[in-house]
NUPADREN-534924 format. One line per field, with one value per atom (N, C-alpha, C): residue in one letter; atom name; y, x, z. Coordinates in pm, whole numbers, plus 50000, padded with zeros to 5 digits. Example, Ala and Ser with C-alpha at 12.3 -4.5 7.8 and 13.67 -1.06 7.14 Angstrom:
resn	(A:A:A:S:S:S) $
name	(N:CA:C:N:CA:C) $
y	(49431:49550:49670:49775:49894:50003) $
x	(51319:51230:51320:51285:51367:51290) $
z	(50780:50780:50780:50708:50714:50787) $
//
This chain:
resn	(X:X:X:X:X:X:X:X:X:X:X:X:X:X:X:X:X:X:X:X:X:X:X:X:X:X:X:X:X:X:X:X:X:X:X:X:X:X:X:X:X:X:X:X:X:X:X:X:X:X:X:X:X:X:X:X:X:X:X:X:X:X:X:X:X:X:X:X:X:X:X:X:X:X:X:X:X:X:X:X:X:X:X:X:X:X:X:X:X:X:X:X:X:X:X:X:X:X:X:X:X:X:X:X:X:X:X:X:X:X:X:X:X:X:X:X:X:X:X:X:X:X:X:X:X:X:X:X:X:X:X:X:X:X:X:X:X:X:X:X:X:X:X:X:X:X:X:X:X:X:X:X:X:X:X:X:X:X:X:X:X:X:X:X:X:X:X:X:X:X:X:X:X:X:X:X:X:X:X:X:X:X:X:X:X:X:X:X:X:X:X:X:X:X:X:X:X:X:X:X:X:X:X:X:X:X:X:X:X:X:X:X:X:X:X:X:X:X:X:X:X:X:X:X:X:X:X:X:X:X:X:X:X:X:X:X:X:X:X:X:X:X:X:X:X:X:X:X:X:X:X:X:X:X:X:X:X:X:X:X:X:X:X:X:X:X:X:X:X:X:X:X:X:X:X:X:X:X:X:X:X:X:X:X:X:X:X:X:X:X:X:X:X:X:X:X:X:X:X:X:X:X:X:X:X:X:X:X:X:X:X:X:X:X:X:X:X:X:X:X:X:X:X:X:X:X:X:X:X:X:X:X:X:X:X:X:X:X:X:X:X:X:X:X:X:X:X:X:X:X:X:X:X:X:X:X:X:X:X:X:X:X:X:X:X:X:X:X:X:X:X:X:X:X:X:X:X:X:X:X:X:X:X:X:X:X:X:X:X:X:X:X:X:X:X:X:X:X:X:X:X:X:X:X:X:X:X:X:X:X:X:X:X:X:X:X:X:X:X:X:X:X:X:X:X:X:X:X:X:X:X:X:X:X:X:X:X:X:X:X:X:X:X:X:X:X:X:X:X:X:X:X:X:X:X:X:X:X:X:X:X:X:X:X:X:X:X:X:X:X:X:X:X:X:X:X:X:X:X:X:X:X:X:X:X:X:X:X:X:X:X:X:X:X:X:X:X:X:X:X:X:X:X:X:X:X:X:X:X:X:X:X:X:X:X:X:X:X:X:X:X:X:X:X:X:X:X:X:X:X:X:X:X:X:X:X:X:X:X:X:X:X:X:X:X:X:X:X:X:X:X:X:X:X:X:X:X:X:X:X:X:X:X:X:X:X:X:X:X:X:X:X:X:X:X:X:X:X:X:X:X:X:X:X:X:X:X:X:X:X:X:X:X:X:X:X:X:X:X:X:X:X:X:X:X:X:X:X:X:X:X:X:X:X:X:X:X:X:X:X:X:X:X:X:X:X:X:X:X:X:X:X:X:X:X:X:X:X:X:X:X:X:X:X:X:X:X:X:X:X:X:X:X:X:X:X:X:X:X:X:X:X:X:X:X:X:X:X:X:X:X:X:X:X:X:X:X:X:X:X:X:X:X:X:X:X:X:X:X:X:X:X:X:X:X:X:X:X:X:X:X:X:X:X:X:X:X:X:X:X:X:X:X:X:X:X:X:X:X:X:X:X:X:X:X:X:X:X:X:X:X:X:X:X:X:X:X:X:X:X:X:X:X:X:X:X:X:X:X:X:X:X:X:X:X:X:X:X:X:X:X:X:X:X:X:X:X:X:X:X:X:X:X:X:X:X:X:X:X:X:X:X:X:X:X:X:X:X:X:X:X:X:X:X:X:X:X:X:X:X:X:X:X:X:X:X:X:X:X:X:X:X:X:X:X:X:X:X:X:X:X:X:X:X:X:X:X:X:X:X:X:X:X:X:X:X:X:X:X:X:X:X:X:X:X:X:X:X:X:X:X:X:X:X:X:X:X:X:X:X:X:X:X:X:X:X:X:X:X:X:X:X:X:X:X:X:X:X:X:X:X:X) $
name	(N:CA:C:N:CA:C:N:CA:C:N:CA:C:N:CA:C:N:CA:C:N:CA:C:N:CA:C:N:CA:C:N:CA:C:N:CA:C:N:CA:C:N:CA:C:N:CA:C:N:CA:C:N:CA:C:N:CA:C:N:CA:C:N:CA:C:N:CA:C:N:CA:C:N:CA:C:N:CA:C:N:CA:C:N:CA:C:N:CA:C:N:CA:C:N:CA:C:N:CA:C:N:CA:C:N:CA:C:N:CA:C:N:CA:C:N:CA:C:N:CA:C:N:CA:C:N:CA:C:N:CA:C:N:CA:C:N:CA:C:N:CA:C:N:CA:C:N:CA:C:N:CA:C:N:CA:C:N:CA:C:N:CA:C:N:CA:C:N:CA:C:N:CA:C:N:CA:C:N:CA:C:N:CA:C:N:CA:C:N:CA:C:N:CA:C:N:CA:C:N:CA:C:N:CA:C:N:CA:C:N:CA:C:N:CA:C:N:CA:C:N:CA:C:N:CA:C:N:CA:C:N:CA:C:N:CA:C:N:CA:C:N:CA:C:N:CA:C:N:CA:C:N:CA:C:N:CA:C:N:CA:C:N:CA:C:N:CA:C:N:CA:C:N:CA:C:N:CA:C:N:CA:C:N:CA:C:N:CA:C:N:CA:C:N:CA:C:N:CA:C:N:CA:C:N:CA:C:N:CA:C:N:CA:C:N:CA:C:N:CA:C:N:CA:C:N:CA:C:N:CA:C:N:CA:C:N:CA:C:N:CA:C:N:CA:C:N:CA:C:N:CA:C:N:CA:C:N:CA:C:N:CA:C:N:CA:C:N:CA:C:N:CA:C:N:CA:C:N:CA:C:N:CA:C:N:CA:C:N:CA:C:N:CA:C:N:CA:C:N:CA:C:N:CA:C:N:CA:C:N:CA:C:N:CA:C:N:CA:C:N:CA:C:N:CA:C:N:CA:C:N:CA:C:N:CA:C:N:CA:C:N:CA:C:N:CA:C:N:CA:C:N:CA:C:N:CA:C:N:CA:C:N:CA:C:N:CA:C:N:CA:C:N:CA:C:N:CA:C:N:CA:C:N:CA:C:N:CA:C:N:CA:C:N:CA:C:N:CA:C:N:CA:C:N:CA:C:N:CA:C:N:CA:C:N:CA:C:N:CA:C:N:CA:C:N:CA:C:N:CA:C:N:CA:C:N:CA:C:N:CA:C:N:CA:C:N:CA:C:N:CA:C:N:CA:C:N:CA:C:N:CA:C:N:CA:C:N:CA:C:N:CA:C:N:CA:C:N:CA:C:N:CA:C:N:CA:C:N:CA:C:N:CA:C:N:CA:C:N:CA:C:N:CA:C:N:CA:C:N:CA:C:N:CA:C:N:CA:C:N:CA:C:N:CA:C:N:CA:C:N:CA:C:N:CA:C:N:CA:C:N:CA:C:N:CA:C:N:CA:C:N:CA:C:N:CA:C:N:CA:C:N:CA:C:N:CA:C:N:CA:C:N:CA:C:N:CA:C:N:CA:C:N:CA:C:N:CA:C:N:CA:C:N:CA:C:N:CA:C:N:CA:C:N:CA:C:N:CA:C:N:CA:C:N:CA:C:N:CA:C:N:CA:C:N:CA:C:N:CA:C:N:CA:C:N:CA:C:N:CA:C:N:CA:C:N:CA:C:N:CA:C:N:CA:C:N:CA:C:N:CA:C:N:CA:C:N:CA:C:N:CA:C:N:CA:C:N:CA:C:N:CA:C:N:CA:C:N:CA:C:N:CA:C:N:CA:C:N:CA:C:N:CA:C:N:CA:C:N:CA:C:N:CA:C:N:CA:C:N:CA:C:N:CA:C:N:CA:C:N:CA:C:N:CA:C:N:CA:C:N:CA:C:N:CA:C:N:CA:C:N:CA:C:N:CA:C:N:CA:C:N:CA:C:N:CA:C:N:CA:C:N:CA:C:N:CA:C:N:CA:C:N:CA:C:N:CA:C:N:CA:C:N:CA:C:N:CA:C:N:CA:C:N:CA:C:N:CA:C:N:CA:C:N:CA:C:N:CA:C:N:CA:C:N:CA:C:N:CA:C:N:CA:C:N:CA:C:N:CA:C:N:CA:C:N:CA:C:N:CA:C:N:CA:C:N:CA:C:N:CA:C:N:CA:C:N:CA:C:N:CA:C:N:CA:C:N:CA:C:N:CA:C:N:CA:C:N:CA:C:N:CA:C:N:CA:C:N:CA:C:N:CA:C:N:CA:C:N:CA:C:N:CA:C:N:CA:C:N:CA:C:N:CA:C:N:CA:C) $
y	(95783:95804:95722:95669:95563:95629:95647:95690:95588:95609:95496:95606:95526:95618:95569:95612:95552:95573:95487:95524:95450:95562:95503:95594:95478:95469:95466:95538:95445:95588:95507:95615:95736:95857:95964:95989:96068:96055:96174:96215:96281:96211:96296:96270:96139:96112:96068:96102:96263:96291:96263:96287:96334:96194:96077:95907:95900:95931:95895:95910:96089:96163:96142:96130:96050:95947:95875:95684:95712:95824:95820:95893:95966:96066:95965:95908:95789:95716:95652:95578:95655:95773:95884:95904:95955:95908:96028:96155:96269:96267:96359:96373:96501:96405:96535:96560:96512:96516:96474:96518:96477:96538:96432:96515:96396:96495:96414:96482:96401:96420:96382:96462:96420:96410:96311:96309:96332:96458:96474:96384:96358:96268:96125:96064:95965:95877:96037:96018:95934:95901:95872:95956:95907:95995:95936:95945:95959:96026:95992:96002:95930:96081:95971:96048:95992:96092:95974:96091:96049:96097:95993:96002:95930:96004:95939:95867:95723:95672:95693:95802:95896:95766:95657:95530:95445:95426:95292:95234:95263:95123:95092:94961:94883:94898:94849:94843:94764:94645:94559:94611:94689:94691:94820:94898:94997:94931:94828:94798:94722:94636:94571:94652:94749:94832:94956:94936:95025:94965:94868:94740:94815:94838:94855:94994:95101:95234:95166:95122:95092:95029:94856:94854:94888:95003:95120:95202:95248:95366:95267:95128:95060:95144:95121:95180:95040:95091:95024:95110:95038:95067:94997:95077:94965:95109:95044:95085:95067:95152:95119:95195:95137:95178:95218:95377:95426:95429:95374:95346:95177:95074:94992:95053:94985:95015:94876:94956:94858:94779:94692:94550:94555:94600:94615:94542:94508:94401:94508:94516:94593:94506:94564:94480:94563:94532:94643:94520:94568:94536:94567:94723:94705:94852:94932:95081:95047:95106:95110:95214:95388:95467:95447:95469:95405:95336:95221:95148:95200:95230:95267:95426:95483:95633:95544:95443:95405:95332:95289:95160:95355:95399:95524:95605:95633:95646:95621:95457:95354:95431:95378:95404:95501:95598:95733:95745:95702:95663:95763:95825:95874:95845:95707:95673:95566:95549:95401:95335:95226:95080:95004:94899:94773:94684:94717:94638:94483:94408:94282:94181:94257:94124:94267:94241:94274:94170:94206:94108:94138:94029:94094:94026:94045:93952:93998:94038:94006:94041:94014:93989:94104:94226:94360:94381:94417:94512:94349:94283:94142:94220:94252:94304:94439:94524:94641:94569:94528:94481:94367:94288:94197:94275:94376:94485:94573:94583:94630:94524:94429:94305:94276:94290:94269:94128:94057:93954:93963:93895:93949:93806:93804:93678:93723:93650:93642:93549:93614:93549:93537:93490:93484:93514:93546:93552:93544:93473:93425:93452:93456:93380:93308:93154:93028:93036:93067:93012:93184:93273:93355:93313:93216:93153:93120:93062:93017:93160:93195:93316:93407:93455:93512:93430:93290:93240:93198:93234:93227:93410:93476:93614:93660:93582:93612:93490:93385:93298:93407:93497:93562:93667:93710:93808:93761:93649:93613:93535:93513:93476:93561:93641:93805:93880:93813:93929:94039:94077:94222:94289:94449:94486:94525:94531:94659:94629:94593:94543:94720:94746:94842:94858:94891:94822:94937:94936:95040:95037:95071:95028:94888:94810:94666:94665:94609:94619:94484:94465:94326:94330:94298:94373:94246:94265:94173:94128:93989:93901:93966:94018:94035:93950:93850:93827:93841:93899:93911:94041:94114:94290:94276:94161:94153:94108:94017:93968:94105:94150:94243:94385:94428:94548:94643:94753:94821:94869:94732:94701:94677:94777:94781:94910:94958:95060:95064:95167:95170:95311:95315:95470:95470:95568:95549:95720:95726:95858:95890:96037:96068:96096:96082:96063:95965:95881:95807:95905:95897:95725:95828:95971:96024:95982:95918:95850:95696:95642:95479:95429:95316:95224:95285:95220:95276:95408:95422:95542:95712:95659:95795:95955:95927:96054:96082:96031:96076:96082:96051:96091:96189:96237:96400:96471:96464:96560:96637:96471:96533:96633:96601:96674:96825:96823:96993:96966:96922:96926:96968:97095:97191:97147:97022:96935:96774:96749:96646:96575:96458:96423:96285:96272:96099:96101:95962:95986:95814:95796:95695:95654:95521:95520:95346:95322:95183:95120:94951:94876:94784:94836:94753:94668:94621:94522:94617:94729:94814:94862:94875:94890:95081:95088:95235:95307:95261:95329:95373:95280:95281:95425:95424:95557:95641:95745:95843:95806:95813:95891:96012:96025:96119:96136:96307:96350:96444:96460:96587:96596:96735:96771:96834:96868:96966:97012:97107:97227:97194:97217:97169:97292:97327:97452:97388:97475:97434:97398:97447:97401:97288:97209:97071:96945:96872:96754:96623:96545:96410:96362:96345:96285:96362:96483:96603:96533:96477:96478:96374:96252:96085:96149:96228:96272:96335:96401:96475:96390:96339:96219:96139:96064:95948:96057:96165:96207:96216:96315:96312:96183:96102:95954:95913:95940:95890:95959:96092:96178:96109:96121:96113:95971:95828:95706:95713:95805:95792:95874:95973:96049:95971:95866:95787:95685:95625:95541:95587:95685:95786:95780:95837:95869:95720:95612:95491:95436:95425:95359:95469:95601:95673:95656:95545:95553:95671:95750:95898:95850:95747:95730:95614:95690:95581:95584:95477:95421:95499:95515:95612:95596:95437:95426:95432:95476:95522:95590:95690:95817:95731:95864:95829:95949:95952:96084:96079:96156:96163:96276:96246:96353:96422:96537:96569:96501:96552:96492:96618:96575:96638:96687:96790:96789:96705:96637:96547:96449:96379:96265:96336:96389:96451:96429:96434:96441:96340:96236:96167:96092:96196:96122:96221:96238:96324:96311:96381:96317:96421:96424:96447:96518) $
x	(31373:31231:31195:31100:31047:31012:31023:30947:30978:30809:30821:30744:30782:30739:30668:30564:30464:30470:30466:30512:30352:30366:30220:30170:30143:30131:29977:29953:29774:29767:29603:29589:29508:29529:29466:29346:29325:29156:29124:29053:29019:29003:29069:29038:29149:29294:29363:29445:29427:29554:29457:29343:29230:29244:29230:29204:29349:29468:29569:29620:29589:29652:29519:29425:29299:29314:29363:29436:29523:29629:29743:29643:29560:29540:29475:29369:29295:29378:29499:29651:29692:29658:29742:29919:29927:30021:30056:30168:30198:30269:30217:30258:30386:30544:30650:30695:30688:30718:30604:30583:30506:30485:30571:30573:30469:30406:30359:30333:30357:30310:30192:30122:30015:30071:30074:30170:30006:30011:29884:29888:30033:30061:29975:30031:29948:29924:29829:29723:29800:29876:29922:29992:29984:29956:30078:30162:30271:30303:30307:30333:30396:30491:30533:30517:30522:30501:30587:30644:30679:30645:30625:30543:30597:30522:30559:30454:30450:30351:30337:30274:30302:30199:30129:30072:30126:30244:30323:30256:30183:30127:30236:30255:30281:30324:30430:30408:30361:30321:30228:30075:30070:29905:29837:29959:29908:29909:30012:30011:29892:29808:29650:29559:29606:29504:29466:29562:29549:29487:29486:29451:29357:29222:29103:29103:29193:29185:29275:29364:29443:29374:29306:29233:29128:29052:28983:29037:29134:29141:29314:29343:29442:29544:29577:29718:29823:29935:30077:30129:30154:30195:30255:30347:30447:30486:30492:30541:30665:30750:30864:30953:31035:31074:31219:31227:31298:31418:31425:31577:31620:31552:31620:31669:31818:31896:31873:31851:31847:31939:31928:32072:32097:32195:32266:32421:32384:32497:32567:32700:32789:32843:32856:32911:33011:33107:33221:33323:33373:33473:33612:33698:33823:33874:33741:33730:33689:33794:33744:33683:33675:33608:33450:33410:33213:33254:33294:33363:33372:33497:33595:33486:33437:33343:33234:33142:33049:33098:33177:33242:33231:33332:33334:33270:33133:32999:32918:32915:32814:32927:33076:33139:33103:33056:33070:32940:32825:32673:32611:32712:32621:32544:32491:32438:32339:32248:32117:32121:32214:32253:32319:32331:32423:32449:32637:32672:32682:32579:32600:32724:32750:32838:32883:32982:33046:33069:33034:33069:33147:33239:33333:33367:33402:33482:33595:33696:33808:33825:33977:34002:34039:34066:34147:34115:33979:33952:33920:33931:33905:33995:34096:34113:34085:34033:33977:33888:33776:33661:33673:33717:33764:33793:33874:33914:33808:33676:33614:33494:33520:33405:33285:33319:33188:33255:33167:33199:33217:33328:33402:33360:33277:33248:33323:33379:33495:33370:33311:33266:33322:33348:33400:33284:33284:33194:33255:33216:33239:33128:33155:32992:32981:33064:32990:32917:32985:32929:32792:32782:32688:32549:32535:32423:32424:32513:32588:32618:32709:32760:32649:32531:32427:32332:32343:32252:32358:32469:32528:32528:32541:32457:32416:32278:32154:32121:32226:32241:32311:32325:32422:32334:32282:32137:32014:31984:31888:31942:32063:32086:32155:32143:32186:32085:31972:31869:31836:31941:31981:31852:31807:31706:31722:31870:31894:32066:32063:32215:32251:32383:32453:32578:32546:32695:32754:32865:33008:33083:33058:33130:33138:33064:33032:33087:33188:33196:33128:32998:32944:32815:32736:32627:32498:32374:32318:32273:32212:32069:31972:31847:31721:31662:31661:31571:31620:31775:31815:31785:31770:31690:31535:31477:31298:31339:31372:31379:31402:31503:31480:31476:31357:31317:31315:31374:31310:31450:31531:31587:31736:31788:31947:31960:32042:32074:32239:32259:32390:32446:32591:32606:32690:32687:32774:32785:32885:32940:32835:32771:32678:32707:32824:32858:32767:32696:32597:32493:32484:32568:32641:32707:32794:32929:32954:33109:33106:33064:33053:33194:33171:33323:33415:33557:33627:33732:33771:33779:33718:33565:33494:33521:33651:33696:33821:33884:33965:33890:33787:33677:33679:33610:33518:33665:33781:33898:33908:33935:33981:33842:33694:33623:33603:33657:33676:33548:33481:33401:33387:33281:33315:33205:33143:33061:33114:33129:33100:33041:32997:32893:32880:32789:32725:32603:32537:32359:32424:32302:32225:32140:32125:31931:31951:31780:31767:31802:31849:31842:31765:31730:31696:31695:31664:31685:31758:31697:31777:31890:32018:32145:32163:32166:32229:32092:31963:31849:31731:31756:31658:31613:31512:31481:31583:31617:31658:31665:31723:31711:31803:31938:32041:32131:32127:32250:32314:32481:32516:32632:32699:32772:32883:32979:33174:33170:33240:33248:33439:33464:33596:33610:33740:33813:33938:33972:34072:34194:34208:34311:34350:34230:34266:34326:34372:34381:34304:34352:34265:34258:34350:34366:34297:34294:34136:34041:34008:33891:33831:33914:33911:33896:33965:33945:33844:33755:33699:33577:33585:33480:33397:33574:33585:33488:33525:33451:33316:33270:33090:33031:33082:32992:33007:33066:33058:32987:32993:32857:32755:32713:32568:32558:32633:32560:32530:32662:32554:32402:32438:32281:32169:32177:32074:32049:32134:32112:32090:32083:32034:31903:31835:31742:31636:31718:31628:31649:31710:31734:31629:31608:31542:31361:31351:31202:31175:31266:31191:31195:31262:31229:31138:31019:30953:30943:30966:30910:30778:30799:30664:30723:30681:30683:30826:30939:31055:31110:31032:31095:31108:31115:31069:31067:31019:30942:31019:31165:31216:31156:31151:31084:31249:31236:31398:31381:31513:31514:31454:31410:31377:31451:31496:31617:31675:31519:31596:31607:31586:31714:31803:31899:32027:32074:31979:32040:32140:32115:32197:32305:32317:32352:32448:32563:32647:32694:32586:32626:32693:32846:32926:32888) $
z	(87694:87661:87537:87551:87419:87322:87211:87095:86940:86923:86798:86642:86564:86483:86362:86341:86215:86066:85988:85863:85763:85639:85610:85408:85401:85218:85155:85081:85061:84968:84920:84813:84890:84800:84863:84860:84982:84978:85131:85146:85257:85402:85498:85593:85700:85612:85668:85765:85787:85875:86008:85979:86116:86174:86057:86165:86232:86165:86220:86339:86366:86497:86579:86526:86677:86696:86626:86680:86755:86744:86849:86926:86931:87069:87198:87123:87177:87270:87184:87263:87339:87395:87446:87416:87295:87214:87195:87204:87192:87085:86968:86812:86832:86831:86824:86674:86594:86471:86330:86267:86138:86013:85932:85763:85683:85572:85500:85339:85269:85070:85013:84917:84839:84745:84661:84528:84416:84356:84284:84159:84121:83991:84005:84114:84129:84209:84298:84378:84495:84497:84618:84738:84921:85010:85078:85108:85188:85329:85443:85601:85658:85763:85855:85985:86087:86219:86358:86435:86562:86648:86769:86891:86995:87093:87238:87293:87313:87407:87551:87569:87697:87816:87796:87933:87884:87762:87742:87690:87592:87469:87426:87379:87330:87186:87125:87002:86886:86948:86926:86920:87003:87036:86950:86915:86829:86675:86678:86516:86524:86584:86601:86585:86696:86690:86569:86497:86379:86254:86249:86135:86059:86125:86054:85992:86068:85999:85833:85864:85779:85658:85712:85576:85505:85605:85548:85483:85493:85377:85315:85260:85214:85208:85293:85390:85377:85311:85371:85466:85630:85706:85815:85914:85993:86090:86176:86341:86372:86379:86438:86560:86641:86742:86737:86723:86730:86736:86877:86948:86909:86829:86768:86647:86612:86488:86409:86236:86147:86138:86113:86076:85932:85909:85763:85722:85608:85520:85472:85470:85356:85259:85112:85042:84970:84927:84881:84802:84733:84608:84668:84597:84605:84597:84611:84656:84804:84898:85016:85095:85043:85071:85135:85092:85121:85227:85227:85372:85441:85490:85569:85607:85556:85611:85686:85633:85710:85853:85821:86000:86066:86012:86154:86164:86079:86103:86254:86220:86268:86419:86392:86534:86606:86546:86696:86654:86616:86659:86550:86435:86333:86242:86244:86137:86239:86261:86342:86280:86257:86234:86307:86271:86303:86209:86212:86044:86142:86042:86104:86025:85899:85820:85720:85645:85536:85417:85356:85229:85097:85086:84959:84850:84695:84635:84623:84714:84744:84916:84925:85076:85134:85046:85088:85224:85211:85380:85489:85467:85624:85731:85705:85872:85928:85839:85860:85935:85844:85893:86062:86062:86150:86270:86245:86347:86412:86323:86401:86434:86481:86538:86438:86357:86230:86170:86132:86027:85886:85874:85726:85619:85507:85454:85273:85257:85112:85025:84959:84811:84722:84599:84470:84415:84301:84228:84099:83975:83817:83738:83641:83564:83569:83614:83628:83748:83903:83994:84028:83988:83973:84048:84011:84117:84232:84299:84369:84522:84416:84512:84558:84485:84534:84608:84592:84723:84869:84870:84965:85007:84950:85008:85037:85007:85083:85192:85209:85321:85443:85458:85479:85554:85475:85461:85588:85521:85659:85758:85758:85886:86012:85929:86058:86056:86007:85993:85916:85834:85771:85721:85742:85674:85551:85580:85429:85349:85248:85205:85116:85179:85113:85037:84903:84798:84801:84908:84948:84816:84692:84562:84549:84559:84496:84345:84300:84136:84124:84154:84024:84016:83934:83918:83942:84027:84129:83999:83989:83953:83957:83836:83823:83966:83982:84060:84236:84251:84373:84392:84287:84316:84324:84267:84306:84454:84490:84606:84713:84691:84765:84738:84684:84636:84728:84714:84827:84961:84966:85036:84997:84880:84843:84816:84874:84856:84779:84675:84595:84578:84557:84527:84401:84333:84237:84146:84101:84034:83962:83938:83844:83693:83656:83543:83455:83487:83376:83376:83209:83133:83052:83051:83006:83019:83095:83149:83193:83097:83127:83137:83167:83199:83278:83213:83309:83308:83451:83474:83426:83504:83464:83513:83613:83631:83571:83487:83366:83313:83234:83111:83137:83303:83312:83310:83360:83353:83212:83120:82991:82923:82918:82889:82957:83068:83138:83198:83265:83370:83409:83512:83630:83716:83744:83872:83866:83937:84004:84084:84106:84221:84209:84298:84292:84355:84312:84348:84462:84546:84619:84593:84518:84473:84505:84508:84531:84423:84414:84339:84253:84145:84079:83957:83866:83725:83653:83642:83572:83618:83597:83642:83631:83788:83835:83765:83721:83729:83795:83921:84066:84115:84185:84251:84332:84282:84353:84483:84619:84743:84744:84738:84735:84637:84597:84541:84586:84564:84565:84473:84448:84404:84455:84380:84433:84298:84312:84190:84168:84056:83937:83875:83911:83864:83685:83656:83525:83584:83693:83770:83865:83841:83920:83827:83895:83831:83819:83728:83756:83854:83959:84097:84193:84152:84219:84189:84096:84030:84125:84120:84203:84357:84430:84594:84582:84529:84531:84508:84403:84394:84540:84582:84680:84801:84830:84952:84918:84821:84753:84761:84684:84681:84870:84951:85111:85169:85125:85207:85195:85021:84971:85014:85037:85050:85181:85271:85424:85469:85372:85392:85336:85250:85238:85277:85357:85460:85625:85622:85711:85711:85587:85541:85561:85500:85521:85632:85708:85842:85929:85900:86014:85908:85843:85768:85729:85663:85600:85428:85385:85216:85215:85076:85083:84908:84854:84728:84665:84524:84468:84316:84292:84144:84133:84029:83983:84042:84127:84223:84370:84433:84591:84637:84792:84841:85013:84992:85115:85221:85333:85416:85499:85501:85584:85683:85769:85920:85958:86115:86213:86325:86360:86448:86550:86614:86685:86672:86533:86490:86479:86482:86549:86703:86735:86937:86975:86925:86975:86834:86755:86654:86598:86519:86436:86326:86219:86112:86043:85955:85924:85770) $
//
């Protein structure tokens, strides 16, 4: 069964839900799902809704045909079809966790993607990766060639199409202007210990301080390092009785939940950008049906 689903930004104002679901009704367009935010802070209106084109419009013809509601009430908005999966870059360092959880994700269909490439500065996982039919590309990266290596990245990037690059523990930290470039469109995970536990090994830091949480956030990338908008956090609770090597397993699994639930989250268009924050909508049960996410 076809279903596409509408996603949609603009400032607030009366009377948007009424043009929206009479544009689909008009389309004869059956509304199965729809969340939406008034952000009173500032004034901005947040929606998303899924539907069935119950006479087969087009998805072309609704994104035309929506134009004018749209630049009537200045709407950012986009149409998308469901049952295509986003095309996503992995990029990973020399922690292979985040990895190695997403490939067997994507494998048994829990996550709506398609890893088109992996990218690394070192060679560790190439036959992980290789092994599972993805393309494995070996960067270096220095401070000299820094330039270099990020425009062969994003050579990389548009030539598979990728919508969305995801740093599986990436240890190197992007170019100001390779996070404008693609705003919106990096997703990172990393221990919530910042900036209480900078450098290295921030789970001996939290051991020796007696800690009793742990966790890690998912947020987009940007100039500012590990300061991007929110999409996901979670936490594991730390007894006096664990060890440091508790601390690191315990870690390694939290940060793999939380980066696949936010690439969940953005691959199924429920996060949307709002200034510093962002405004996730849950899932709906049946993004589940055909999907198992762990």
């Amino acid at each position: 069964m076809t279903k596409f689903c509408l996603t949609v930004t603009c400032p607030s104002r009366r009377g948007i839900v009424a043009a929206i679901s009479t544009f689909l009704a008009d389309h004869a367009c059956n509304i199965t799902d729809s969340a939406q935010f008034d952000d009173q802070e500032t004034g901005q209106f947040f929606m998303r809704i899924s539907f069935i084109p119950e006479e087969g419009a087009a998805l072309e013809t609704l994104q035309g045909g929506f134009a004018a509601i749209a630049e009537d009430m200045q709407m950012t908005y986009a149409f998308h079809d469901e049952a295509e999966k986003m095309k996503v870059v992995i990029m990973v360092s020399r922690f292979g966790h985040c990895l190695n959880d997403l490939l067997y994700r994507v494998k048994i269909g829990a996550l709506p993607v398609e890893v088109v490439a992996v990218i690394s500065n070192h060679m560790d996982y190439q036959k992980v990766v290789v092994n599972a039919d993805i393309p494995f590309h070996c960067i270096k990266v220095t401070k000299d060639n820094k330039p270099k290596a990020e425009a062969a990245i994003m050579k990389v990037v548009e030539d598979t199409g990728a919508e969305l690059i995801v740093l599986a523990r990436y240890m190197q930290i992007l170019s100001d202007e390779m996070c404008q470039k693609m705003s919106g469109r990096i997703i990172n995970i990393h221990h919530s210990f910042l900036p209480s536990f900078k450098g290295a090994n921030p789970y001996k830091q939290a051991y020796e301080r007696g800690v009793k949480l742990i966790g890690a956030t998912s947020h987009y990338v940007t100039a500012d390092l590990d300061e991007g908008p929110i999409i996901e956090q979670d936490t594991v609770r730390i007894t006096h009785a664990q060890s440091a090597a508790d601390y690191v397993s315990l870690g390694r699994d939290v940060e793999a939940q939380v980066l696949a639930r936010a690439i969940h989250a953005h691959a199924h268009h429920r996060a949307f950008l709002n200034g510093n924050k962002t405004v996730v909508f849950p899932a709906s049960p049946d993004s589940f049906s055909s999907e198992r996410m762990g």
